[in-house]
MARDOVEX-493801 format. One line per 4 residues: number of its first residue (from 1); their letters; for each residue x, y, z of N, C-alpha, C. Coordinates in pm, whole numbers, padded with zeros to 5 digits. Each point is the difference from the previous one (the first is absolute). Last residue first. Layout:
residues N
NUM) A) X,Y,Z,X,Y,Z,X,Y,Z ~ ...
***
This chain:
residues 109
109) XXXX) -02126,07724,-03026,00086,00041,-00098,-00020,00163,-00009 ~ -00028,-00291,00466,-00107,00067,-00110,00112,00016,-00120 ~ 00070,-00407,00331,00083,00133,-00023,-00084,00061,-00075 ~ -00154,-00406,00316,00041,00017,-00114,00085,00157,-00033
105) XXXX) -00184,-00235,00423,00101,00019,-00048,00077,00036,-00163 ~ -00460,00085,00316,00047,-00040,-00091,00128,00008,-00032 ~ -00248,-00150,00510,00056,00109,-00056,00024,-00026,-00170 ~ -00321,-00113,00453,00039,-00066,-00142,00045,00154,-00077
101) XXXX) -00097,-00141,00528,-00019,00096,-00113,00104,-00066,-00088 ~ -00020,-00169,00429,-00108,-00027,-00024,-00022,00142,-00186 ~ 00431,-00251,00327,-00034,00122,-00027,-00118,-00028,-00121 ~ 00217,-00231,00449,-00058,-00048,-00147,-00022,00182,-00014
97) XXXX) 00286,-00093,00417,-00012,-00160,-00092,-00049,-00025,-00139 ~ 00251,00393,00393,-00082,-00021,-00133,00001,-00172,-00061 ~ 00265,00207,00338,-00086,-00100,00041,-00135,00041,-00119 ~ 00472,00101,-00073,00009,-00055,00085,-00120,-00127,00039
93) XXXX) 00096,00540,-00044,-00053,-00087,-00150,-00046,-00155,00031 ~ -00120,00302,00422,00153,00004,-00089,-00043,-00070,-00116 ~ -00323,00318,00239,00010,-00146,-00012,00129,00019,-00043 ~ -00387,00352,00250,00159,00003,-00085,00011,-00160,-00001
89) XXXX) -00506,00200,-00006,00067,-00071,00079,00149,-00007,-00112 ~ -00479,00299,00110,00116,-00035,-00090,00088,-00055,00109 ~ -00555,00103,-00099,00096,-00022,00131,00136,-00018,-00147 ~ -00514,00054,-00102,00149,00047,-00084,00141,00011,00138
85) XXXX) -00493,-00152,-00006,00034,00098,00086,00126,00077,-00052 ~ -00219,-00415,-00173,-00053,00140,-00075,00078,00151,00118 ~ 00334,-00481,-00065,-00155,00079,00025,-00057,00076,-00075 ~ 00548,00032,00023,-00097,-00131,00021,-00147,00049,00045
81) XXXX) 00493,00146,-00282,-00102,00068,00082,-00067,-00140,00026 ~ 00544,00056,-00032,-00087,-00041,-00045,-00130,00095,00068 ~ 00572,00028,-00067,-00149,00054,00092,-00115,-00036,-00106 ~ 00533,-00224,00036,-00096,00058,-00062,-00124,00063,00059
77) XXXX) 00577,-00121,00012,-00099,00004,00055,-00106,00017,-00095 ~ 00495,00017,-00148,-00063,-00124,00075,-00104,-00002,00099 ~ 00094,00380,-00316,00098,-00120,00018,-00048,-00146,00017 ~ -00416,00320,-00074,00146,00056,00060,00074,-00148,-00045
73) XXXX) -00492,00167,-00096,00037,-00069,-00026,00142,00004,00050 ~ -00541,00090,00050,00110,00090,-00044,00114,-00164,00026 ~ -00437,-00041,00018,-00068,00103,-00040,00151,00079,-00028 ~ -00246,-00495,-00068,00136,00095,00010,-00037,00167,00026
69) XXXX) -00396,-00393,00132,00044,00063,-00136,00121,00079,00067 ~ -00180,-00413,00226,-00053,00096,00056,00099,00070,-00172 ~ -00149,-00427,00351,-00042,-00007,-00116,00023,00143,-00015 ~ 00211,-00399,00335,-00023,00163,00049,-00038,00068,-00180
65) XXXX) 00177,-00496,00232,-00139,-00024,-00084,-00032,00201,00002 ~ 00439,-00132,00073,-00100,-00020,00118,-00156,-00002,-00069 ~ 00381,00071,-00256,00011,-00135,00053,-00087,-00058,00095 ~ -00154,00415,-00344,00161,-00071,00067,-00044,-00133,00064
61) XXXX) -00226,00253,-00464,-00015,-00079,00135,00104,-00029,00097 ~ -00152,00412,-00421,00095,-00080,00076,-00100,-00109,00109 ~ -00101,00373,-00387,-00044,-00025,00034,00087,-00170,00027 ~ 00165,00495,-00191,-00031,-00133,-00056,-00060,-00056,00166
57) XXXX) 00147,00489,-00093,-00119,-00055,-00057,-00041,-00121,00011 ~ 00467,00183,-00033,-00104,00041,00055,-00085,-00005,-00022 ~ 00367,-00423,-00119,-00041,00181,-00032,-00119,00058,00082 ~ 00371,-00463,-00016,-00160,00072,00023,00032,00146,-00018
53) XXXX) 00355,-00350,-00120,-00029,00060,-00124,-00174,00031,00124 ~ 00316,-00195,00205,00068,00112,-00073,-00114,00072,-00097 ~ -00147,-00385,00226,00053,00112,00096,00064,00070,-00049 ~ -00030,-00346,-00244,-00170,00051,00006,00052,00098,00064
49) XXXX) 00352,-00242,-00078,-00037,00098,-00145,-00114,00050,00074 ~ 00122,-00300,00326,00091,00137,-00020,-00030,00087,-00084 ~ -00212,-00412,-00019,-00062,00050,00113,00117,00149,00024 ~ 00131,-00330,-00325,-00169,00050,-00066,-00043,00093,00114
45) XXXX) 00387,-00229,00110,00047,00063,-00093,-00132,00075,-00045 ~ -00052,-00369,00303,00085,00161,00075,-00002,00090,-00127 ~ -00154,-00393,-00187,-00096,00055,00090,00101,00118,00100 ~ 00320,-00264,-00217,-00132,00059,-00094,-00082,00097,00062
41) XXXX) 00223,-00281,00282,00097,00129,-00031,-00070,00074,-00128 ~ -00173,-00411,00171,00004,00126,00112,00089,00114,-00049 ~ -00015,-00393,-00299,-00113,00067,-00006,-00016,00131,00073 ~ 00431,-00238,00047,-00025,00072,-00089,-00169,00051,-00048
37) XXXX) 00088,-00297,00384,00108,00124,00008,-00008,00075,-00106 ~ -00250,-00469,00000,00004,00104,00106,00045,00158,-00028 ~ 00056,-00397,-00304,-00116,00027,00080,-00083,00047,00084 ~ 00429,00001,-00248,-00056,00043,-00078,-00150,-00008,00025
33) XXXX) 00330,-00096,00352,00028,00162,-00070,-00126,-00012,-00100 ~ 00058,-00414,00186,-00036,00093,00099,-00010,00170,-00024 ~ 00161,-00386,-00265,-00123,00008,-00015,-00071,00112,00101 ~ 00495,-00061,00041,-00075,00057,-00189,-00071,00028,00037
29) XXXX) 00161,-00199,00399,-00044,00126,00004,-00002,00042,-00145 ~ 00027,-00452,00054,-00143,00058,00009,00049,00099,00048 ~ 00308,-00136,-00259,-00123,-00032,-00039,-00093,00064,00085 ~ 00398,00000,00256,00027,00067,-00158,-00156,-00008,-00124
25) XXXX) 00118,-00330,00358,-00051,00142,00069,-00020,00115,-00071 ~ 00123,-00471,-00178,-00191,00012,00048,00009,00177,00020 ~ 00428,-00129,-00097,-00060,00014,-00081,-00141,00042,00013 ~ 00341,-00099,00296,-00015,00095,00028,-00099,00042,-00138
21) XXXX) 00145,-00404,00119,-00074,00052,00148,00003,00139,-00045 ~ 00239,-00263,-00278,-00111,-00063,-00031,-00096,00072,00106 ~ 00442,00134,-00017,-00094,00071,-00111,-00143,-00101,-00010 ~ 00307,-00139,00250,-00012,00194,00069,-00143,00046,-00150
17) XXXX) 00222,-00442,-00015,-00132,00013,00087,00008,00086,00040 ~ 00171,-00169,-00481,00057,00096,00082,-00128,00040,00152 ~ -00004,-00497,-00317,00040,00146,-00031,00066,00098,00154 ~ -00296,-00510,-00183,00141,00023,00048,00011,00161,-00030
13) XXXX) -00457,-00266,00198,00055,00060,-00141,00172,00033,00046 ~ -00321,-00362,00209,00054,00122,00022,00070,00022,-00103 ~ -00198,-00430,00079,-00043,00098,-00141,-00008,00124,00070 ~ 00214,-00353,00238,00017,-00020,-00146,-00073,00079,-00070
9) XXXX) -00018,00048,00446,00108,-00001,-00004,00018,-00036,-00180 ~ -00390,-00064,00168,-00006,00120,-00010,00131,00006,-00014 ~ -00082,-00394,00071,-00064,00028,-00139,-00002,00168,-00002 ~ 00176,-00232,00376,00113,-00052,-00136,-00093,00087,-00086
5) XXXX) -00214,00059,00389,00113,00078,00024,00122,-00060,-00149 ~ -00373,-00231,00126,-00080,00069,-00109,00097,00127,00008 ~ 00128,-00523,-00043,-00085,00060,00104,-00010,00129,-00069 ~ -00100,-00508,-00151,00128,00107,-00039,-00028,00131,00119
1) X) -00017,-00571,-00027,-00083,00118,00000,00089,00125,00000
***
């Protein structure tokens, strides 16, 4: 009878075992980038253009569920209005999540 420490001992592949242990790790952080890490960096990338590109006027949601139109625009802050009471609340860019106005990007001729 053959035992089962010979049969694995015989169909161990012959090569380099730094590289056989380090191959898997190498693979799954690939899959890990092109499944993970690079979508999130997309989506960062789409969510920066939005925040650069609001203008006064445009009708914002931040992070806090807070529904309210640009009313001015600085560096890195923004003063939004909210309500019919027209209260104004300062926000940093930051926590802008959706900007609810459809802008035309086209160029007029």
């Amino acid at each position: 009878m053959v035992y089962l420490p010979n049969i694995l001992l015989a169909a161990a592949p012959e090569g380099n075992p730094m590289l056989q242990l380090l191959l898997p790790m190498i693979l799954l952080f690939a899959v890990m980038y092109f499944l993970m890490i690079r979508p999130q960096r997309k989506r960062d990338k789409l969510q920066r253009e939005m925040r650069s590109k609001l203008e006064v006027g445009d009708e914002i949601i931040t992070t806090g569920g807070i529904i309210g139109r640009v009313v001015s625009l600085r560096e890195d802050s923004i003063v939004i209005e909210t309500g019919s009471d027209r209260s104004k609340i300062r926000i940093t860019r930051g926590a802008v999540q959706q900007n609810n106005t459809v802008h035309d990007d086209t160029p007029s001729a």
